[in-house]
N, C-alpha and C positions, 0 to 999 in steps of 0.2 A: 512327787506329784507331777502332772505333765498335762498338756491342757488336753491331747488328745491321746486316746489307745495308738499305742505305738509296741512294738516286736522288743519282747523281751531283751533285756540289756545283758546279756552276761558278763559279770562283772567276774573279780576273780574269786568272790566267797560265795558266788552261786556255781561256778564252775567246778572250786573244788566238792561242796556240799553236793551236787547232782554227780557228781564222778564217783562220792563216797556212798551215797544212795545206789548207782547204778550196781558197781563196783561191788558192797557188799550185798543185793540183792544176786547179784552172778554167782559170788561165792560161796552164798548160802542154797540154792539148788546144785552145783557140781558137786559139794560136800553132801549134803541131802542124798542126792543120785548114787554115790559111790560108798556111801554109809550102808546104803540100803542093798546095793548088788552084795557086802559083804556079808550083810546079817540076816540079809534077805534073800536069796538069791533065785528063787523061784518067784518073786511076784516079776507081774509081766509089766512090757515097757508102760503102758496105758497106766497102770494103777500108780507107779513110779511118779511117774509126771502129776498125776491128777492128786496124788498127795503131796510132792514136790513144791506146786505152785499154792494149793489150796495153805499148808500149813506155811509158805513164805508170806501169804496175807494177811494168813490171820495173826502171825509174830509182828508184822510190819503194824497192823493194826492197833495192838498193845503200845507200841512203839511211840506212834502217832497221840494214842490218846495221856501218854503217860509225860508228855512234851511241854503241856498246861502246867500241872502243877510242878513237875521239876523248875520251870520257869521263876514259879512263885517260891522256891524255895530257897533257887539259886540261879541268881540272874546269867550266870556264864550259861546256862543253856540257853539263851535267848536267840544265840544265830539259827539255831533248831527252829524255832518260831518263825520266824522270818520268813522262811522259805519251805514251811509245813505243806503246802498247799501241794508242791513237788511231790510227795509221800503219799500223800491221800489220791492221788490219779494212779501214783505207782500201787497204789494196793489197791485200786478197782482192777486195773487190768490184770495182775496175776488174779484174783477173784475170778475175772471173766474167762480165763484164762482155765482156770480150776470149772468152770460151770460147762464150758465148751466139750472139755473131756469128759467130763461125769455125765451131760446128755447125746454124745457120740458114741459111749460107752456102754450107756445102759436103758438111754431112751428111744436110738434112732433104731431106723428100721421095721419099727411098727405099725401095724395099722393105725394107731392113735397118736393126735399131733404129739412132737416130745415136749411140750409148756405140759401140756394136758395128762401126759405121762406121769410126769413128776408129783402134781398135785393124786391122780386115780392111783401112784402103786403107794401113796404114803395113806392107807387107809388108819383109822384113829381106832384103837383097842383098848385093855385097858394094861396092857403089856409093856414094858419098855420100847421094845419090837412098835408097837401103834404107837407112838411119839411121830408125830409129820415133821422129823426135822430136813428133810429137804425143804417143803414148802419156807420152813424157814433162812434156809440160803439164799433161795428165788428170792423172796421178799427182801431181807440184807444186802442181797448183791444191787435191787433196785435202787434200795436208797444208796448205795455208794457211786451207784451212777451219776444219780442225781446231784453227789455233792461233786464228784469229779467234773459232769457236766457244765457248772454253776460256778466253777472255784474261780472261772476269770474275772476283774475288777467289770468287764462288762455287765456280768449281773446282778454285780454288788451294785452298781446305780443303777439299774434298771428295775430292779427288786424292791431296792432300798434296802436303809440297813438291818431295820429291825427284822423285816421277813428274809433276808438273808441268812441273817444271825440264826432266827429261829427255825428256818431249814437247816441248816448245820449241825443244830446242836441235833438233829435226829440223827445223828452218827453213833449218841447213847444207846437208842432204840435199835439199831443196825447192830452193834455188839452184843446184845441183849440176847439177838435172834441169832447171830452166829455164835455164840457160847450154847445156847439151844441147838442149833445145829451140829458142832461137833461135839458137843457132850454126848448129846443120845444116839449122834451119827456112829460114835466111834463105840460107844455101847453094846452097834447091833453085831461088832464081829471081835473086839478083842476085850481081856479081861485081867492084862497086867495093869496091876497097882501105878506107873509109870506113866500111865495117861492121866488116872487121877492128878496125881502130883503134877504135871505137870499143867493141867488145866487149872488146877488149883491156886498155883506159886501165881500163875499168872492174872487172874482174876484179883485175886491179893494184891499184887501189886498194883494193879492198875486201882482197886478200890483204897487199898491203904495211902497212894498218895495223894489221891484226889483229898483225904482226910487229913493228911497233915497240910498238903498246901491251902485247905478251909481253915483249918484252924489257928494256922501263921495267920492269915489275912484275918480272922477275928481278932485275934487278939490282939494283932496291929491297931484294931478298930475301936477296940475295947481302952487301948492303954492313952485314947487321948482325952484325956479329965480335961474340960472343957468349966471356962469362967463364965457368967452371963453379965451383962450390966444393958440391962433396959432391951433393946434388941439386937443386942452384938455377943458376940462371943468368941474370949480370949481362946485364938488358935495358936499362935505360936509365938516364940522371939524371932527378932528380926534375925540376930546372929542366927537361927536354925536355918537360913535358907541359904543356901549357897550362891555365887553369883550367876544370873544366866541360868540358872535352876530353879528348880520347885521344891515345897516341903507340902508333903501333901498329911490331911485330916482330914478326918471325919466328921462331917456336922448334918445331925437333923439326919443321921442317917444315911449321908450320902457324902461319896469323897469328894475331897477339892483341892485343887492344885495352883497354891499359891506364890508364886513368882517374883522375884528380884529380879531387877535388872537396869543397870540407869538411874540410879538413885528411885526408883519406883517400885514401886508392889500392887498387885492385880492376882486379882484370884479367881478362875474359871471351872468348870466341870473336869473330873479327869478323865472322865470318856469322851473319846475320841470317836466321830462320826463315823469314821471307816470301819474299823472291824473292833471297837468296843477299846481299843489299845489304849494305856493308862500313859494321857499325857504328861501325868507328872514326874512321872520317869525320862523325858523326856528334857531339851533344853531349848534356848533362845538363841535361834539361828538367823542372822539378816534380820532381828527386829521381829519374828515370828515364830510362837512356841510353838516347835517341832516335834511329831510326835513318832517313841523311838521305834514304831512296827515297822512303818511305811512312809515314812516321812511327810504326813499331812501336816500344812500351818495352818498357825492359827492366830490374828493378833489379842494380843494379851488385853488391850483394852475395851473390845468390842467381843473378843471370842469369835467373830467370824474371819474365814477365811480370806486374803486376799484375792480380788479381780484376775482371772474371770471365774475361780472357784464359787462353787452356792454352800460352802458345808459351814455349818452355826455349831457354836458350844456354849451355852449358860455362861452368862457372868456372875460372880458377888461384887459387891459393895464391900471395901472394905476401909480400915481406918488403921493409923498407925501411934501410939501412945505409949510413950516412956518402956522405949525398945520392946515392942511388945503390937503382933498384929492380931487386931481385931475387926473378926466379919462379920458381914448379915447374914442367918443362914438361911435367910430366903431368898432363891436364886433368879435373879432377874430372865427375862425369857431370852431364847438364843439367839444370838446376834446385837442384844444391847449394846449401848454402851454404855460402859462403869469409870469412871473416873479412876485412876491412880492415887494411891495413896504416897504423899511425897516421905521418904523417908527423913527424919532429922539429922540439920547440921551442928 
């Protein structure tokens, strides 16, 4: 956190991760390029390139989206996270990159603007051939613009979080349209079984994990049997929570991240104002649970941020009884304050 936008910090796990982004996006076009003069050797430089970049986005895309649940599944991918945002700009511009050639290619020079080209020569039949999947790259490349344009913390508070958030998530709807695009793009000229497969593995994967990282998190969600007594409910033992740490539950539906530290216990929302990041995962840094995306605090017993921060996170109420914590799981509004429940001596 930092009170004002200030110039990226290159630290040394953004240098290496941007050198290894840079680095294998280079190496994945020179191999591409000289793959293709060998097996290919009659296609022209234009087409070369214009598959080159197109197919290095849309793998990079896979990449990007597959980042999420690996995350959920195994937290060593989490430095991937961290600096995603790097990825997503790097795959708008080869996209743009891939759109620059395919309308200097095959739109320019006509009587008719080439935006206008693109949409008039994709006429709709009832053929493979009439599938408009250009129109649908036009439209995909837009929304990746957008998320490229948008990905600095500037529009994340300008936006707010929620309609930042749910601009993002239309990066589904941008895959959607480029799997539409090069499905039926690649349709209209070749007919080895090897593009199936491989559109296919991909697609698979990116769906298959998205389903096992849901279903880890369900059943995480699922396996906390919860005690009631009047309005409270036995969430955990005190021993479950490590020091300076969180042991997060489910309650009423919604997680929570309850904290040791100081002979005390406080239990907050585990979303995190900034990009949704689970502070439970998270630790108590300077007296302020940290959270581990971006390191936003927050204190433990109000949920709100320290001065001059404005960002708020729910409190609970909670209670501590014969080693054993108990909460309310009706969550105070953000920015309350919840008293500490003192642990026993």
């Amino acid at each position: 956190m930092s009170v004002a936008y200030t110039a990226v910090q290159w630290n040394r796990q953004k240098k290496f991760y941007d050198f290894a982004l840079v680095g294998g996006v280079a190496l994945y076009l020179v191999t591409f390029g000289a793959v293709t003069e060998i097996f290919f050797p009659f296609v022209t430089e234009e087409i070369l390139l214009m598959r080159a970049f197109g197919t290095a986005a849309f793998l990079l895309l896979h990449i990007i989206l597959c980042i999420g649940p690996l995350c959920r599944l195994n937290p060593k991918f989490l430095p991937l996270l961290y600096n995603r945002r790097h990825a997503g700009v790097t795959c708008f511009l080869l996209a743009f990159v891939h759109a620059l050639l395919v309308v200097a290619t095959y739109h320019a020079g006509g009587d008719l603007n080439p935006i206008l080209s693109i949409f008039a020569s994709s006429p709709i039949t009832r053929s493979v051939a009439g599938v408009p999947f250009q129109p649908f790259g036009f439209f995909a490349l837009v929304i990746l613009f957008l998320l490229a344009a948008t990905s600095h913390d500037f529009w994340l508070a300008n936006l707010t979080a929620p309609v930042w958030k749910a601009l993002h998530i239309s990066i589904y709807f941008a895959y959607a349209l480029l799997v539409g695009h090069v499905t039926f793009g690649t349709l209209q000229g070749e007919t080895s079984w090897l593009y199936v497969t491989a559109m296919a593995a991909g697609l698979g994967t990116v769906l298959g994990l998205h389903f096992l990282g849901a279903r880890k998190e369900l059943e995480k969600d699922s396996a906390w049997e919860q005690k009631t007594d009047d309005t409270l409910v036995d969430a955990c033992a005190v021993a479950d929570i490590p020091e300076k740490r969180a042991h997060i539950v489910c309650v009423s539906g919604e997680r929570v991240a309850i904290f040791k530290y100081d002979g005390k216990i406080s239990a907050v929302s585990n979303v995190c104002q900034h990009q949704n990041g689970p502070l439970g995962e998270g630790k108590i840094i300077a007296g302020c649970i940290t959270c581990p995306w971006h390191g936003y605090q927050y204190l433990p017993e109000t949920g709100a941020s320290p001065p001059p921060f404005v960002e708020k996170v729910p409190t609970f109420n909670v209670r501590v009884n014969n080693g054993r914590v108990w909460i309310d799981p009706k969550p105070n509004p953000a920015g309350s304050h919840a008293p500490p429940a003192l642990l026993e001596t």
